[in-house]
C-alpha positions as CSV (number, residue, x, y, z in Angstrom):
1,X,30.0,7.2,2.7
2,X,32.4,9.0,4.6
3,X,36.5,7.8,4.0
4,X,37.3,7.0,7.6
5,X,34.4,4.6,6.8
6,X,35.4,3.8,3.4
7,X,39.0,2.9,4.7
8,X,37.6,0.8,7.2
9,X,35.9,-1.5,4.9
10,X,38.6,-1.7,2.4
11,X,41.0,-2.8,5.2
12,X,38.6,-5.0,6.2
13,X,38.7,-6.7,3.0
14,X,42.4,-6.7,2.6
15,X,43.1,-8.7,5.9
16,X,40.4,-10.9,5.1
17,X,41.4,-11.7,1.7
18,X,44.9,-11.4,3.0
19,X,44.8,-14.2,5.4
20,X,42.4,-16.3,2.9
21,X,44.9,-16.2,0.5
22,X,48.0,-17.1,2.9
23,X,45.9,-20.2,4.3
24,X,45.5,-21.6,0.5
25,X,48.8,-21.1,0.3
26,X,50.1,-23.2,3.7
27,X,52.5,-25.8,2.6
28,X,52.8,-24.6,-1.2
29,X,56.3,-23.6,-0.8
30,X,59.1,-24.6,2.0
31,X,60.0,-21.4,4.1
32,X,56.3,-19.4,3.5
33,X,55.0,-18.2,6.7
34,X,52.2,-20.8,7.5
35,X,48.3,-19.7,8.7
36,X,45.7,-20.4,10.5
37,X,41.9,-18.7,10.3
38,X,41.9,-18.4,14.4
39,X,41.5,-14.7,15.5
40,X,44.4,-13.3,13.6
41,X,45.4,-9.8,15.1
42,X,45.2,-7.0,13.3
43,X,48.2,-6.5,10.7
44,X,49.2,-10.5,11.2
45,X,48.5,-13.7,10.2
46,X,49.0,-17.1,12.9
47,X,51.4,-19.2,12.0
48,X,50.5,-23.4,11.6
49,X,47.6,-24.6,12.4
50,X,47.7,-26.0,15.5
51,X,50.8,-24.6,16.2
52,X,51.6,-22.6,19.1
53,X,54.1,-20.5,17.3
54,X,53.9,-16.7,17.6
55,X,51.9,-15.0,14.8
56,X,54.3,-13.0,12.2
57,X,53.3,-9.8,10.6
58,X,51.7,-9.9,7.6
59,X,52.9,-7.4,5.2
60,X,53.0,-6.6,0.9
61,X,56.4,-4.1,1.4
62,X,58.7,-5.8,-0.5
63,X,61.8,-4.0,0.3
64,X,63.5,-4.7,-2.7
65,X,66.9,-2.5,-2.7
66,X,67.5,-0.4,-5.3
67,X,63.9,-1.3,-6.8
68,X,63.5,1.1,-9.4
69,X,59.5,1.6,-8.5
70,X,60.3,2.7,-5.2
71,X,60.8,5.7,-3.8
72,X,62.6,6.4,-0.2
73,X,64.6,4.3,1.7
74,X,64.6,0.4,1.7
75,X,64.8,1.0,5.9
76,X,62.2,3.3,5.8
77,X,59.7,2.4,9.3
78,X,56.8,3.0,6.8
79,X,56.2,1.5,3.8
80,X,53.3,3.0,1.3
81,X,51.7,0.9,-1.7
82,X,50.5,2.7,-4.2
83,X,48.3,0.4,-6.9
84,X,47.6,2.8,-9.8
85,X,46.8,2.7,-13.9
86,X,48.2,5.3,-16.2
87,X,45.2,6.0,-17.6
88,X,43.4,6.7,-14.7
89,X,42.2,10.9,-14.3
90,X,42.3,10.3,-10.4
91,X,45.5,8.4,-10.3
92,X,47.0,11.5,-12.3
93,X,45.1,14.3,-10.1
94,X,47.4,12.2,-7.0
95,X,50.8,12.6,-9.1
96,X,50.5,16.1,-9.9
97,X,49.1,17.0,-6.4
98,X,49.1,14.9,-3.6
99,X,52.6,12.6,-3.8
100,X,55.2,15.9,-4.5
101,X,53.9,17.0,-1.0
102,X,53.9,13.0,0.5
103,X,57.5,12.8,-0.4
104,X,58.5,16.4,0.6
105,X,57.2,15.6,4.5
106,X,57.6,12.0,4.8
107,X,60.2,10.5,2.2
108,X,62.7,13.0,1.8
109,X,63.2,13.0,5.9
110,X,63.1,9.0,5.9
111,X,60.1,8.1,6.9
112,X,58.2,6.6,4.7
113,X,59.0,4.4,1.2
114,X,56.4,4.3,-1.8
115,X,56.1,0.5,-3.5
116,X,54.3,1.4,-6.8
117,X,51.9,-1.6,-7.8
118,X,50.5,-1.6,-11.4
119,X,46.6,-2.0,-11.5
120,X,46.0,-1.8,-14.8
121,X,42.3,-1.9,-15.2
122,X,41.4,0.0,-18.3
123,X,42.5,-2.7,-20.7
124,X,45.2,-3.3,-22.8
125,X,46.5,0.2,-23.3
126,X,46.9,0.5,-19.5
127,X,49.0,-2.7,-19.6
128,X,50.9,-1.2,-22.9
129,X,51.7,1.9,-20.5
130,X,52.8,0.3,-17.2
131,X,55.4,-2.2,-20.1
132,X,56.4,1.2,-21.1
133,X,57.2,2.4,-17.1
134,X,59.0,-0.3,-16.6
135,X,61.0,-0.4,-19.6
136,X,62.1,3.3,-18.6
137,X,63.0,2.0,-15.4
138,X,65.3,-0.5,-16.7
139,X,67.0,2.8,-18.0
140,X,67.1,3.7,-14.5
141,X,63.8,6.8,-15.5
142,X,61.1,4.9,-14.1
143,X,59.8,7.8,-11.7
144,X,60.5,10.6,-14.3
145,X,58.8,8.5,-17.1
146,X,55.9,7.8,-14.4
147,X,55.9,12.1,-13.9
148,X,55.6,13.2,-17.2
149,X,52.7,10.4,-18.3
150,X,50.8,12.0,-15.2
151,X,51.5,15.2,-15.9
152,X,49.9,15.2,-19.6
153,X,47.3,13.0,-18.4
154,X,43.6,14.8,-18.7
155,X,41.8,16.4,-15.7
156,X,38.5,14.0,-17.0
157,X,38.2,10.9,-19.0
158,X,41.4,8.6,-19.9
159,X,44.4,9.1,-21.8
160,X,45.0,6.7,-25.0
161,X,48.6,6.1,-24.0
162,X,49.7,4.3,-27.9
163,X,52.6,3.5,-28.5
164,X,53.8,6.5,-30.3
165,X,52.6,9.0,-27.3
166,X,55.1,6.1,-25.2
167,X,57.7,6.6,-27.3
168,X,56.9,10.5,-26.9
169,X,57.1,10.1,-23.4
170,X,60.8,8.3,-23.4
171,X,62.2,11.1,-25.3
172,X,61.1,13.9,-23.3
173,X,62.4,12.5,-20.0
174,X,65.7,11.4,-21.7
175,X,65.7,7.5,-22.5
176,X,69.3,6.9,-23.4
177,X,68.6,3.7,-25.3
178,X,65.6,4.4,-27.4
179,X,66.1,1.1,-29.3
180,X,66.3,-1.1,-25.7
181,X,63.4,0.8,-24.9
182,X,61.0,0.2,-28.1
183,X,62.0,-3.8,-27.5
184,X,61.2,-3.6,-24.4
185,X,57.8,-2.5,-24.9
186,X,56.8,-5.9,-26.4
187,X,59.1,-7.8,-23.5
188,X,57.6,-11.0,-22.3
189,X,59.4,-10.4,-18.7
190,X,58.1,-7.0,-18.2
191,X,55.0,-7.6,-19.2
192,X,54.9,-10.8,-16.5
193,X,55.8,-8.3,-13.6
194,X,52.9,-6.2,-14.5
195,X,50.7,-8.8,-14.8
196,X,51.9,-10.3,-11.1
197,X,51.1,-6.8,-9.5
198,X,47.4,-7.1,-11.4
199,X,46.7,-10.1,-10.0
200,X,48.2,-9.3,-6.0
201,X,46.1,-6.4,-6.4
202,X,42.6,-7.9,-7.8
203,X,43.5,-10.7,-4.9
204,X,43.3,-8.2,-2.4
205,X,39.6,-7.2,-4.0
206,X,41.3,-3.8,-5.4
207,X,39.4,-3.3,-8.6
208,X,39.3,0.8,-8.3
209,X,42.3,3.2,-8.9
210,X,44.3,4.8,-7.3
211,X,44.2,2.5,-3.9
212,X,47.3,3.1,-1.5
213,X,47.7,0.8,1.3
214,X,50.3,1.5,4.8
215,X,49.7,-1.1,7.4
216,X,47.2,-3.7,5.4
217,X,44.8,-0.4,6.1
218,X,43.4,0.9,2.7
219,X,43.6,4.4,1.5
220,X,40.9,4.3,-1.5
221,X,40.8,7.3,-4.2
222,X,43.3,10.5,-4.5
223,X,43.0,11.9,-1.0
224,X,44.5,15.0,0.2
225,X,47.7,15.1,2.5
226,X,45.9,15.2,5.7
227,X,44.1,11.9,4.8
228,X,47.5,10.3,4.4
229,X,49.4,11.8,6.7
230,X,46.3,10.5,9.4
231,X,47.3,6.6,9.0
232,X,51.2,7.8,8.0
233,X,51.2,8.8,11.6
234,X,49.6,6.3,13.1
235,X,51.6,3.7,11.5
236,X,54.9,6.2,12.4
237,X,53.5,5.9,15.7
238,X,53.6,2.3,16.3
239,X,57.0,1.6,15.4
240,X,58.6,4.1,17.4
């Protein structure tokens, strides 16, 4: 299966299980955008049912400012999720190759933000490992912890990822509390986070790493540059 066609099906599921999800959800909580399942446009979910409202954009960007697992501007026009387990070989073959030249042309000018999503779908060491991110990135490392567990990761098969190899990890990219940053490991909060990125991912049907999405359209797998810069562009396109 070709990826234009691959991407096509994934979106497809997203905005379905998108707008599924934001119709279970009408009424939960005062101030939610409300749905309806009536010929949503692409991107956007209607508002009330029944109401004549205008639709509002559906979107998972979170725009969190100064979210340590984000990269680029919190006004960037584009905004990139990337859902991804440490101890995926693909995810890795991305970080080394593909993202360095994604930031170079599109974040560094301003253009585009990446939102990293844990997926952690090799078990509990995968877990363990995306505790451990985030504890670096209460230490304000979270992107140069992310680096250097990519860069050792193997071309084939999975990285253990223990947590001695962690703690290995913290010290090479300069963890300034060691201490905070073995108690954070077994942290009850941090370990909540990366369970609530699991489950917005597995609710979207993403049960395969890496998976990117810009626009509620689906980039599955570590693509080269051209692939993303394809729907970068397109989605640059449509807010200019």
């Amino acid at each position: 299966m070709n990826t234009k066609k691959t991407r096509n099906i994934l979106l497809s599921l997203v905005l379905g299980v998108a707008l599924v999800l934001t119709i279970v959800f009408v009424g939960a909580t005062a101030g939610e955008n409300r749905a309806k399942p009536a010929e949503p446009s692409a991107g956007a979910v209607a508002s009330s049912a029944g109401s004549e409202a205008p639709a509002e954009e559906f979107t998972l960007a979170r725009r969190i400012p100064s979210d340590p697992l984000a990269l680029g501007s919190v006004d960037a026009p584009v905004v990139m999720m990337e859902y991804s387990d440490y101890r995926c070989p693909f995810c890795g073959v991305y970080a080394r190759k593909t993202q360095p030249e994604i930031v170079k042309k599109y974040v560094d000018s301003g253009q585009l933000r990446i939102e990293w999503r844990d997926l952690p779908v090799f078990g509990e060491s995968s877990e363990k490992a995306a505790v451990a991110a985030r504890a670096a990135g209460e230490q304000g490392l979270f992107w140069e912890f992310n680096e250097a567990v990519y860069a050792a990761a193997p071309e084939k098969g999975k990285a253990e990822l223990a947590e001695p190899e962690l703690l290995k990890f913290a010290e090479q990219v300069g963890i300034p509390d060691m201490a905070k940053f073995a108690a954070d490991l077994n942290s009850p909060e941090l370990r909540a986070r990366v369970k609530a990125d699991l489950a917005e991912g597995t609710s979207l049907g993403l049960n395969s790493t890496p998976t990117f999405v810009i626009n509620n359209q689906a980039i599955p797998g570590a693509q080269p540059l051209d692939v993303f810069s394809q729907v970068i562009d397109e989605a640059l396109a449509q807010v200019k």
